[in-house]
C-alpha positions in Angstrom: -9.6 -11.3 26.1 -12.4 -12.1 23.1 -13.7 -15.6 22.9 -12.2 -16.3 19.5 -15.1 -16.9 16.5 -15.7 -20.0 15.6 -16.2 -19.5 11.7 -13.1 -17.8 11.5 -11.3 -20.6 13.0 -12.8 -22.9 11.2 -11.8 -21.5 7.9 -8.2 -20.8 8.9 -8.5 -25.0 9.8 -9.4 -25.3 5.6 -6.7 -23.1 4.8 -4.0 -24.4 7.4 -5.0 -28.3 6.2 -5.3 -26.9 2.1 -1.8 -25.8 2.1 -0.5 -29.5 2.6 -2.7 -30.7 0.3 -1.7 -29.8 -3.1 -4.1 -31.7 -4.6 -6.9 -30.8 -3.0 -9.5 -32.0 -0.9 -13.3 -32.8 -1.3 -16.2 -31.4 1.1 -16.6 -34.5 2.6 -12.6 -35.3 3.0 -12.1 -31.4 4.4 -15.3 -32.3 6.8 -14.2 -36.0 8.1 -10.6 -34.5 8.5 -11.4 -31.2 10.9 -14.7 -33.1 12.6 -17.1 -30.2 10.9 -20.7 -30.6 10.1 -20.2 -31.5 6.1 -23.3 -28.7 5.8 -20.9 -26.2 7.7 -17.9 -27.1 5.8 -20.2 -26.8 2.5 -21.2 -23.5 3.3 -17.7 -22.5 4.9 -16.2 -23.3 1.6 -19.3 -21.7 -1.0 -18.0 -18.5 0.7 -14.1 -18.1 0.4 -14.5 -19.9 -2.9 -16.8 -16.9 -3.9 -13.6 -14.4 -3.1 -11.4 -16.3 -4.4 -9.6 -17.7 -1.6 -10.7 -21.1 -2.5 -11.0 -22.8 -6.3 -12.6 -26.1 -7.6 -10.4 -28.7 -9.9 -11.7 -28.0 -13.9 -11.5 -31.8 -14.4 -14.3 -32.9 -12.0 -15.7 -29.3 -9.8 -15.9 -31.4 -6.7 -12.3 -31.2 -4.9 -11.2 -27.7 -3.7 -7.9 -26.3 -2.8 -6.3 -23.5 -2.4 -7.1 -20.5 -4.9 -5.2 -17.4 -6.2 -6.5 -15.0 -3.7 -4.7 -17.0 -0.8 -1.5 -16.3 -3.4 -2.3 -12.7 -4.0 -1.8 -11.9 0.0 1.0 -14.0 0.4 3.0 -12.3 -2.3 1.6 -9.1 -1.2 3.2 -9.3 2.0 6.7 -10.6 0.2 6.5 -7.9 -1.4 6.0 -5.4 1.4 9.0 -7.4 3.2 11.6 -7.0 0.3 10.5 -3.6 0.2 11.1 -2.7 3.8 14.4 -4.8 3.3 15.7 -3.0 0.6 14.7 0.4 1.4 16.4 0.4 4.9 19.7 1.0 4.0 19.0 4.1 2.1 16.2 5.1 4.6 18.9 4.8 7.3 21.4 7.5 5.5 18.8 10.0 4.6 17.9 10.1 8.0 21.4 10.1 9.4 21.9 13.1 6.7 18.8 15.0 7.8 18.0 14.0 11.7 14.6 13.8 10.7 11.9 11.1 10.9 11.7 8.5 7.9 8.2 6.9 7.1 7.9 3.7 4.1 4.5 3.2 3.2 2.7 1.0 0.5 -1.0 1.9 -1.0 -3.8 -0.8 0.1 -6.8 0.0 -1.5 -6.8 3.6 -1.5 -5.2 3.9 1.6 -1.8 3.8 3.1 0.2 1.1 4.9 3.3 2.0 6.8 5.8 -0.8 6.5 8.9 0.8 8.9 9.5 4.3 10.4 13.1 5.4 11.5 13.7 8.2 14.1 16.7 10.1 14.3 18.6 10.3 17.8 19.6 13.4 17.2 16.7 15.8 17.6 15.1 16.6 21.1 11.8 15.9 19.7 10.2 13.1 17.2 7.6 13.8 15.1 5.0 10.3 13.9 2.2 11.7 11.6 0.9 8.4 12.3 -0.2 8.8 15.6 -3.7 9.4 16.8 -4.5 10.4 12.3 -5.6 9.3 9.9 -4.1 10.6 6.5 -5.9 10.4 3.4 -3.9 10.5 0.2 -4.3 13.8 -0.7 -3.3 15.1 2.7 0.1 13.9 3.2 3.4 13.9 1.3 3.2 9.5 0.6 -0.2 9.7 -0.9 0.5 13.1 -3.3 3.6 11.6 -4.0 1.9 8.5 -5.6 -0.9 10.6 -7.2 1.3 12.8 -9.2 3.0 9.6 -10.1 -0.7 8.4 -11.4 -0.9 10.9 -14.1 -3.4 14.4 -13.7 -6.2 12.8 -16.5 -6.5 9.7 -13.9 -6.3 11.2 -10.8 -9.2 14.4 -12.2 -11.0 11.4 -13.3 -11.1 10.1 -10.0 -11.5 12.9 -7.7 -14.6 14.1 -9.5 -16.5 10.7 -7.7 -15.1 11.4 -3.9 -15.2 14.3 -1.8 -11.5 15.7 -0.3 -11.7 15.4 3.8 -10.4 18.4 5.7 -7.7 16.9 8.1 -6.4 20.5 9.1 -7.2 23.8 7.9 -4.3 23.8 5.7 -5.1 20.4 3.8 -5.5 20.9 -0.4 -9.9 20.0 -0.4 -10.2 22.4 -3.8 -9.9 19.4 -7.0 -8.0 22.2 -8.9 -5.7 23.0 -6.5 -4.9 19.4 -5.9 -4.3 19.0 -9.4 -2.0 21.5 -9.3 -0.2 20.8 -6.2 0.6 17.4 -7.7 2.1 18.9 -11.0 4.3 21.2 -8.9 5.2 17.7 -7.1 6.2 16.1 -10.2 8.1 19.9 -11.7 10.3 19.5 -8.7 10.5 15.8 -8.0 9.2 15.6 -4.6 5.6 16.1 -2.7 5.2 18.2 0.4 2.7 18.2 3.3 2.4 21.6 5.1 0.6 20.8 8.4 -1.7 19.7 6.2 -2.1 16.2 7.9 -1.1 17.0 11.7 -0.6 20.7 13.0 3.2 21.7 13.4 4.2 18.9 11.3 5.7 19.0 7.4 6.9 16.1 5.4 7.9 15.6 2.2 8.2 12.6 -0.2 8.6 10.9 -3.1 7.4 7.3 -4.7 9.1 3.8 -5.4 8.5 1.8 -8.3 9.4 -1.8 -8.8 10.8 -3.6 -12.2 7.9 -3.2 -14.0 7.5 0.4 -13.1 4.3 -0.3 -11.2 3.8 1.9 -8.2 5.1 -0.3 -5.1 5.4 2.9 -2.2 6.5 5.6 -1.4 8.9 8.2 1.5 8.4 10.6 3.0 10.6 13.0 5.6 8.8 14.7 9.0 9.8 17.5 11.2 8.6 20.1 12.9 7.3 23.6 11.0 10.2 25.2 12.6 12.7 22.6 11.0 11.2 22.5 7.9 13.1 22.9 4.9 12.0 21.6 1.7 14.6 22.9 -0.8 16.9 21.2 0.8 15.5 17.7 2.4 13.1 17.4 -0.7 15.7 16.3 -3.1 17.4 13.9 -0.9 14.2 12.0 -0.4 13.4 11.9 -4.2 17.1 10.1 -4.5 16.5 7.9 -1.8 13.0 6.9 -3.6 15.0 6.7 -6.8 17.7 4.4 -5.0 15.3 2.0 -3.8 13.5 1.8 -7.0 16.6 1.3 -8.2 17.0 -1.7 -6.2 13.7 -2.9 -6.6 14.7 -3.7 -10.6 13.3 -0.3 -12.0 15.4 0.8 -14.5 13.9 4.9 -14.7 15.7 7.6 -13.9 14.7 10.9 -11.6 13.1 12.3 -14.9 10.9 9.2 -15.3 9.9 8.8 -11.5 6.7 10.2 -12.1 5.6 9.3 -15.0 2.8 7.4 -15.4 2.6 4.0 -17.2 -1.3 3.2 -18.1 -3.4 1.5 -14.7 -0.6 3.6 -12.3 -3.8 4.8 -10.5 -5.3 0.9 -10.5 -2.3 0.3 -8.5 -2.8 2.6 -6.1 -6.4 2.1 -5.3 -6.1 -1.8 -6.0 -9.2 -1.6 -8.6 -7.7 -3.8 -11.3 -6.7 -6.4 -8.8 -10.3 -6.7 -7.2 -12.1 -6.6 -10.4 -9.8 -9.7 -12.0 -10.1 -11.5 -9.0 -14.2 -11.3 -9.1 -14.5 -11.6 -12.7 -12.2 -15.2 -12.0 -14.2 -16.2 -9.7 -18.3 -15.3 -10.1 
């Protein structure tokens, strides 16, 4: 087992003896409390102060507690629990209706989180895209689901600053193609991934919005090539998405699920949220 850091022990001690103090704590109170060099504990809490996960009182700059970053992953993972929560019921029918493999997933910077995966006991074979890969947005049926939910002007903008991995030979790497891939998405309210993330396995998807329409997740349903069948399983998964959205306090219906309220791309790749966070705090 890894000997366990000391800084990083020492800062979860600030946060852990923070949260009982509401009112906050000088350098020197935080110091004499956890037995910590008061030049350690100075420099311990320059640093989380400087991303936010720390903040000094306006009235006198010299007590500290703790700041809105601290809030921001907290309600972050609330979030992600409600989600998972809400979206199991429906996840559990459309996979009971299809006897495929169910994944929910949130975006995290640009990437994808997967919150709860359910396998049907019905096939003689499961398929986890997850396993051993790493999908990219644009290589699986979550991510394009989300991007054609971002709006083409947004997501062009974007894609001309980053290159497009090749997971598999079959995964979208021309910008145009892409582009048009996720307006065919949005024509027929679902994404799909042809192998394009792991050989022999297709997927397809659809995003989940919350009550202010932001983009919160999405579904997606895996099988194997030889099971695959889009025209029917892709609509199912858009109305599951739309169900949950439903639940989540969204108001849309299928013909609003992808479009795209201004900052939907933000959302995604978390810009707005890091940039208001440093700008608060520098």
């Amino acid at each position: 087992m890894a000997s366990p850091v000391k800084s990083a022990d020492r800062v979860l001690d600030i946060f852990e003896l923070l949260a009982s103090e509401p009112d906050g704590l000088t350098v020197a109170e935080i110091s004499g409390r956890l037995g910590i060099a008061r030049s350690s504990t100075h420099g311990l809490v320059q640093t989380v102060s400087r991303r936010g996960y720390l903040r000094r009182d306006h009235r006198d700059g010299r007590r500290v507690s703790l700041g809105a970053s601290v809030v921001q992953l907290g309600l972050s993972v609330t979030d992600r629990l409600e989600l998972r929560t809400v979206a199991r019921g429906p996840l559990e029918r459309l996979v009971a209706a299809t006897h495929d493999t169910v994944l929910l997933a949130v975006p995290d910077h640009g990437d994808l989180v997967y919150v709860d995966k359910i396998f049907s006991d019905q096939r003689g074979f499961r398929t986890d895209p997850r396993a051993g890969v790493r999908s990219p947005l644009h290589a699986s049926s979550l991510g394009k689901a989300l991007l054609a939910a971002a709006g083409d002007e947004a997501v062009a903008t974007r894609l001309v600053a980053v290159d497009l991995e090749q997971v598999t030979e079959f995964t979208i790497v021309d910008r145009d193609a892409l582009i048009a891939e996720l307006r065919r998405t949005r024509a027929r309210g679902y994404s799909t991934d042809e192998q394009e993330a792991v050989l022999g396995v297709c997927c397809v998807g659809a995003p989940i919005r919350d009550h202010t329409a932001k983009l919160i997740g999405a579904i997606s349903l895996s099988t194997i090539r030889e099971f695959y069948a889009p025209d029917e399983t892709g609509p199912a998964v858009r109305d599951a998405a739309l169900e949950i959205s439903n639940s989540m306090g969204w108001s849309g219906t299928a013909n609003d699920l992808y479009t795209a309220p201004p900052g939907s791309l933000d959302d995604i790749l978390a810009v707005e949220r890091e940039r208001s966070l440093s700008a608060a705090w520098t």
